[in-house]
N, C-alpha and C positions, 0 to 999 in steps of 0.2 A: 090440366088445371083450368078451371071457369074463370073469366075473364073477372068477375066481384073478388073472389078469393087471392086473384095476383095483384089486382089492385091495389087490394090491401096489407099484402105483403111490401108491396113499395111503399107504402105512406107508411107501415110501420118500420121501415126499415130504415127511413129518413127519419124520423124520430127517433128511433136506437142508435142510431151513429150519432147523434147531434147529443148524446146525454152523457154528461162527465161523473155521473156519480152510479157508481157501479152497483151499489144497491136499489136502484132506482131501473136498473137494466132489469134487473134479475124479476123485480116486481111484474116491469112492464109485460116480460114473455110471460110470467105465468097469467096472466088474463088475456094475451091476445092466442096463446096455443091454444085455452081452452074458449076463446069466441071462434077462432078458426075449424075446430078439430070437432068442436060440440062435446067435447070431455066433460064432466062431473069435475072428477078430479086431476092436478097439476101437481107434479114437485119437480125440484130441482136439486138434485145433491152436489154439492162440491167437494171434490178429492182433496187427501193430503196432500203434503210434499212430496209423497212418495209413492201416491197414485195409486194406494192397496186398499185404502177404505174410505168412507165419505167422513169430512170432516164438520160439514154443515147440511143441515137440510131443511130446505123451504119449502110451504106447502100455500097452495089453494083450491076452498073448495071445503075442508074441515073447519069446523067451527071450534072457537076454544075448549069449548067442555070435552068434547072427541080429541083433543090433542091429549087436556090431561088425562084424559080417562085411557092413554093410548099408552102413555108411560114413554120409557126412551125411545129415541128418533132412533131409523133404521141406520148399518153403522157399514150397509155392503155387499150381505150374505144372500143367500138362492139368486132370485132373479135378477135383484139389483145388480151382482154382484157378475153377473153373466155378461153385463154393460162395461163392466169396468177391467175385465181381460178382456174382453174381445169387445171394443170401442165402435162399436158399426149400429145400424137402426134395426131395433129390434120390436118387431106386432106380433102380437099370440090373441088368439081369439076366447082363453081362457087361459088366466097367470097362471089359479090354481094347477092348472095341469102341466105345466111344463114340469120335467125332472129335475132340473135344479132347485124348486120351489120349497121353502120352511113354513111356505102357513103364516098366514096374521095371527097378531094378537088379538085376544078375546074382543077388546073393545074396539078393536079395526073397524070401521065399516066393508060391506061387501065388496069386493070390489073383482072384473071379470076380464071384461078387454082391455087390452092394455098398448101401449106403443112408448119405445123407450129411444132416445136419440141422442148421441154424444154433441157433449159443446169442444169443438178441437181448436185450440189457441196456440197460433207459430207451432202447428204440424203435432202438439201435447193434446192429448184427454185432459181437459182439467174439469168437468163436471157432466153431468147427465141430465136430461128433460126428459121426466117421465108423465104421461097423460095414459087417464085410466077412466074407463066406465062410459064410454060414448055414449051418447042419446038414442042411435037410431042405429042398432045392429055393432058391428066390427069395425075397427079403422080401418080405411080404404089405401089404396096406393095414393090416391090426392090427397088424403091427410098426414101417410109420410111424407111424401115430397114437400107440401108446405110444411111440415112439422121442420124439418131439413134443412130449407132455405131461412125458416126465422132461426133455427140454431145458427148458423152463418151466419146471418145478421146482430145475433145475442153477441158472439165470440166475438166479431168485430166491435161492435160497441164495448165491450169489457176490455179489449188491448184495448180501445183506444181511452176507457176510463181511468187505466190502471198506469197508460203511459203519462197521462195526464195528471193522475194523483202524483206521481214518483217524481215527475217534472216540477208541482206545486212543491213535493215536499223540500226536493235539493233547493228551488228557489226561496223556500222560506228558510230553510239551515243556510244557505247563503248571506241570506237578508241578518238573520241573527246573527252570523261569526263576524261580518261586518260592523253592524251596530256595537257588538260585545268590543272588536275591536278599537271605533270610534271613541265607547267607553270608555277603553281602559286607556287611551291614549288621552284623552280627556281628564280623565282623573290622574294619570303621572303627572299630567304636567302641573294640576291646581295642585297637587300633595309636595311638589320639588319645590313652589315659593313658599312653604308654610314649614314652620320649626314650634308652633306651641303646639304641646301635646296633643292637649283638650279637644285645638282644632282640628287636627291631622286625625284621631280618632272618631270622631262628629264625622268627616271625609267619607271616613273608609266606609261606617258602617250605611250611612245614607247612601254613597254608590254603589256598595255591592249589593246592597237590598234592591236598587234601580237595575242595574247590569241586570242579575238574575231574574227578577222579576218576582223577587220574594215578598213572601210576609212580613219578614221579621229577619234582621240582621244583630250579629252580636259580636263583637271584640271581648277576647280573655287574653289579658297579660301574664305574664310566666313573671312571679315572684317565687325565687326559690325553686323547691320542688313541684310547686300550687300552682294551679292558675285562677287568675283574681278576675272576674268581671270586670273590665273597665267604661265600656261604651254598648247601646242597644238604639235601635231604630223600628220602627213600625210595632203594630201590637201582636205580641207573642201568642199563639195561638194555646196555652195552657196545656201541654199535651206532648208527646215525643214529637212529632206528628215526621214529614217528609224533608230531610236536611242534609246539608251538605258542613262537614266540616273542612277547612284547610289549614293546615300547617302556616304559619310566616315563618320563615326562615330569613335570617340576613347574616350572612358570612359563616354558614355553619354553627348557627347558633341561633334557636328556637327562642323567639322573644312573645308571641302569642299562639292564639288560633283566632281563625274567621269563620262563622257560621252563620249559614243562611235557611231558615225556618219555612217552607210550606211554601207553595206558588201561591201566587197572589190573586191572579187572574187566569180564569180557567181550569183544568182539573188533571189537566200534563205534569208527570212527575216531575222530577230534576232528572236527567240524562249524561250521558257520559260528556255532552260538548258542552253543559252547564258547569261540570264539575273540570274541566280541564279550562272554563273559562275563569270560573272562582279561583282555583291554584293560581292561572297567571296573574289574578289580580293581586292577588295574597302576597305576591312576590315580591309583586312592587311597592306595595300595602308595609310590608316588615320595612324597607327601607327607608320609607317615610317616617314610622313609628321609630325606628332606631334611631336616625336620624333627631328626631324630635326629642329623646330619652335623652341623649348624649348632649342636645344644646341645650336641656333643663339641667343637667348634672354642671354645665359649663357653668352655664348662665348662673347659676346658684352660689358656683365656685368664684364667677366671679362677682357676686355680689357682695358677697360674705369679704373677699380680698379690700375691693371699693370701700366696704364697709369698715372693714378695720382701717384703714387708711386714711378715710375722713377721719377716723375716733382717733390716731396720730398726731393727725394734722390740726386739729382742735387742742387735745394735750400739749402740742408743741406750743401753740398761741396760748393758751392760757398758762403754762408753765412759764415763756419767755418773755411775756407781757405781764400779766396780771400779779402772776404770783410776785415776778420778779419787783413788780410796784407795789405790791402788797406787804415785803420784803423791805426794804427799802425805807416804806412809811414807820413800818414798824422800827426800825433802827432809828430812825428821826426821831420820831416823837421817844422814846427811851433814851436817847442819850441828851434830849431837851429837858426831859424830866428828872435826869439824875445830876443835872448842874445846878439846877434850884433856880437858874438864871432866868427872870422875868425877860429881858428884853429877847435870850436865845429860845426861851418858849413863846413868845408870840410868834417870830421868824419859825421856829419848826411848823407850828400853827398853820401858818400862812402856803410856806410847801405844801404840808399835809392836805390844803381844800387845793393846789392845783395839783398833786400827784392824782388825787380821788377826782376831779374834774378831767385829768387826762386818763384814768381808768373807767371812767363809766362810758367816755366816749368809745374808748375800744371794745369795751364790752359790748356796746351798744354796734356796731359794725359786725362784732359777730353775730351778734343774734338777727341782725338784718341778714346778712349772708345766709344765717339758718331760715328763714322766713318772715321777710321783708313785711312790715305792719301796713304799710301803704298798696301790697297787694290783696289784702282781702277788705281792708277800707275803703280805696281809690280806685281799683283796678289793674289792670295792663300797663298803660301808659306811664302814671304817675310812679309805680315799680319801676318801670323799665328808666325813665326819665332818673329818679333818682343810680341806678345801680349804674348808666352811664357820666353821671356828674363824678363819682366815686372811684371810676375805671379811668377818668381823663386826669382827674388832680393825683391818681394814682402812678401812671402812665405818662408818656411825650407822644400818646398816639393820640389824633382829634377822632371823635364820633358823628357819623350826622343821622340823626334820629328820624325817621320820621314813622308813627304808628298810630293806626287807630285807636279812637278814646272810647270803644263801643268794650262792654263786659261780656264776660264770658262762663262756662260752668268753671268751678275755683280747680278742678283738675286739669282743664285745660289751660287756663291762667297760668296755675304753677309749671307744668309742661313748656309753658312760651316763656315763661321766665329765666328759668334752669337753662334751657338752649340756648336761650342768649348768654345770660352768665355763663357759662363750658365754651360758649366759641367764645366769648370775649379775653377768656382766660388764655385759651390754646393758643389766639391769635399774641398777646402778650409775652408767651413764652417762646412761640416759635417759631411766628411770621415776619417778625421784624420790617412790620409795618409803619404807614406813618399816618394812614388814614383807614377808615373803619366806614361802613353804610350798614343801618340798621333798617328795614323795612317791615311791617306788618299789616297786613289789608284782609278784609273780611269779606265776601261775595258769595252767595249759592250756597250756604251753608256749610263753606268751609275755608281755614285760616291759611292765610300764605305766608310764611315770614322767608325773609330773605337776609343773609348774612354775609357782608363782600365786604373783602380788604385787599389792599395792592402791597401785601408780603411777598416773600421769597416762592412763596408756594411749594405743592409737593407733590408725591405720584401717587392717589387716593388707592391702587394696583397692591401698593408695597407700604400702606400704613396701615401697621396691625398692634403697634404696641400702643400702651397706655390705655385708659379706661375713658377718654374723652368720649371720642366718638361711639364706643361701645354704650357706654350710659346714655348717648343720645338714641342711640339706636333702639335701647332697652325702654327708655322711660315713653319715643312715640310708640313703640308697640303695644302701652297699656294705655294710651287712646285711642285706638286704630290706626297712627299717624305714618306718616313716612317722611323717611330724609333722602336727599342726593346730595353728594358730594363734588364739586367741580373745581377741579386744578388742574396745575401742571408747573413745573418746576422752572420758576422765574417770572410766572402769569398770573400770580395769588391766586385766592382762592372762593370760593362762593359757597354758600350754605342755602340750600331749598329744602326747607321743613312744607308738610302740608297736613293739614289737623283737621279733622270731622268738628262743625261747631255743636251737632247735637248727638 
């Protein structure tokens, strides 16, 4: 072999090892056998799995209208076909004439000498280089030898493409089970502090649409035998198109499905570690959801409970107060009126404007209890100011007040109001307290209150009855608020509300 020819076997042979995209190999040999070889025409076929027929075949050298005009790509048979039982380099100085030979198709071009060379990959045939129609007579022994060694070079650069894709692929299924992981671990945990539905649905479907990498996420709830749309994320693609649906199950008992609509990015279907990521998330997903079903049905029950309760405790006040004064007056003034006595009807008279002066004052208690005038005319303050002068001539417990005079939106208002009123209650019946500290401060846009008393205290662990704490807990959630509770039995107790101001 001439020294230009081997040269150029190393420089190409260092550029084929150094090239990771296996279609980029295959390209490169067919231009450098036919700069080497002086060939017309180049192909390269690649075997099945099973190494009986070609499954691909590349060409250089035909121009497109010759391909179509050629009809189907060769698939193995006569000559090609002699390469692929018997894997060794094959030169004929005319195809046509060898005995294996079927003849071209009509629109074949001519084609005369030929030289045929297997690509062997870890000791397999996996594809053949065929070069046809030399320039200047026959192929020589110097054109298979080099045809030979760039096949060697080809195989080599293809493991090394093929080990590299497979290496790329595990490390990005890696990268994904991870991430998917990260996810879903991610999302149990934000789904385990949340109990409104609405939210917990909102959750699921914006995560799973993120997790998968979908278009379009969708929640259906099982009502009945039905399943009802409850929640959607990202835009639906109009169409069946590529999805995954998942069962939620929690405890044996089917409460939705989750589906995820068309990749989003890219044109990768969903896959089997898509759809076994979607299930586990699904899983965790029902729990949330049931979870959240079960503290609305609570929460309802006990609103409705709370509810009648008040409406009790109201009939008992106005039945044992009002009526009972109403009751009363009426006897008076009738049994003044049936003596005919001037001096006993002035006297009932006189009763009569102080029973009605001590009824409109209680009246007037309730309905401040129901909603204080002074909170949506004055504010905070001047509310809270009065409903603790009320709590101490009520009470032997002293208060010390201290709270900002800055306004607020009237839901948050009432929210700071109620909390104080409910702990100043709870404390009245169960803390057997003797002093009380009121706090409220306003910073960074958002509200602190603070509520401390040196009662008996309790273990916040093992306090579950009564509706106190639960209506606090109820009424900050429908401003975004939160409470802590801190005791301990003999250390009283401390109340930390904190309220979003906008």
């Amino acid at each position: 072999m001439d020294q230009h020819r081997l040269g150029r076997l190393v420089d190409v042979g260092r550029s084929l090892v150094t090239e990771l995209d296996p279609e980029a190999v295959l390209q490169r040999l067919l231009e450098v056998a036919r700069e080497l070889t002086g060939a017309r025409y180049a192909a390269i076929g690649v075997l099945d799995e099973r190494r009986e027929q070609l499954e691909r075949f590349l060409t250089a050298g035909i121009d497109p209208d010759t391909h179509r005009a050629i009809g189907d790509l060769p698939r193995g048979r006569g000559v090609l076909g002699v390469l692929i039982t018997d894997p060794r380099p094959l030169r004929l100085p005319d195809v046509g004439a060898h005995p294996e030979s079927f003849g071209f198709p009509l629109a074949h071009p001519e084609m005369t000498t030929f030289l045929g060379v297997p690509l062997i990959i870890d000791g397999q045939a996996w594809g053949n280089l065929y070069l046809t129609e030399k320039e200047s007579g026959e192929f020589t022994d110097e054109d298979e030898e080099a045809t030979v060694v760039l096949a060697d070079w080809a195989a080599i650069a293809i493991r090394n493409a093929r080990l590299y894709r497979t290496v790329q692929e595990r490390r990005d299924e890696l990268e994904r089970t991870i991430r998917g992981l990260e996810t879903t671990t991610e999302i149990s945990r934000a789904l385990g502090g949340v109990t409104d539905l609405d939210r917990v649905l909102e959750l699921v479907v914006k995560r799973s649409r993120a997790l998968i990498d979908a278009r379009a996420a969708e929640i259906s709830l099982r009502e009945g035998d039905a399943y009802v749309l409850a929640a959607q994320a990202g835009e639906h693609p109009g169409h069946e198109g590529d999805r995954i649906v998942a069962p939620m199950i929690f405890r044996n008992r089917t409460v939705g499905t989750l589906t995820v609509i068309d990749r989003l990015h890219g044109d990768r279907p969903f896959n089997e570690e898509d759809e076994r990521l979607l299930q586990a998330f699904a899983a965790s997903a029902a729990t949330a959801v049931a979870t959240a079903q079960n503290a609305s049905e609570e929460a309802l029950k006990r609103a409705i409970e709370a509810s009648e309760a008040e409406r009790t405790r109201w009939a008992r006040e106005l039945h044992d107060e009002t009526l009972q004064q109403l009751a009363g007056l009426r006897m008076l003034l009738s049994g003044a009126r049936r003596s005919g006595d001037a001096t006993r009807m002035a006297g009932a008279i006189d009763g009569a404007l102080e029973q009605i002066t001590t009824a409109i004052g209680d009246l007037r208690s309730l309905i401040t209890e129901l909603r204080p005038a002074a909170l949506d005319e004055l504010g905070t303050k001047p509310a809270l100011e009065s409903l603790v002068a009320r709590f101490e001539g009520q009470t032997d417990i002293a208060v010390d007040l201290d709270v900002t005079d800055a306004r607020f939106l009237p839901e948050v208002e009432s929210t700071v109001y109620r909390l104080v009123q409910e702990a100043l209650t709870n404390i009245a019946k169960h803390a057997h307290a003797r002093r009380v500290a009121v706090e409220l401060t306003a910073d960074d846009g958002e509200i602190a209150l603070v509520v401390r008393d040196d009662g008996t205290g309790f273990n916040p662990q093992l306090q579950s009855s009564g509706f106190g704490l639960i209506g606090m807990r109820e009424r900050l959630a429908l401003v975004n608020g939160t409470i802590e509770i801190r005791s301990s039995p003999g250390a009283g107790t401390e109340l930390h509300a904190r309220i979003p101001t906008g």
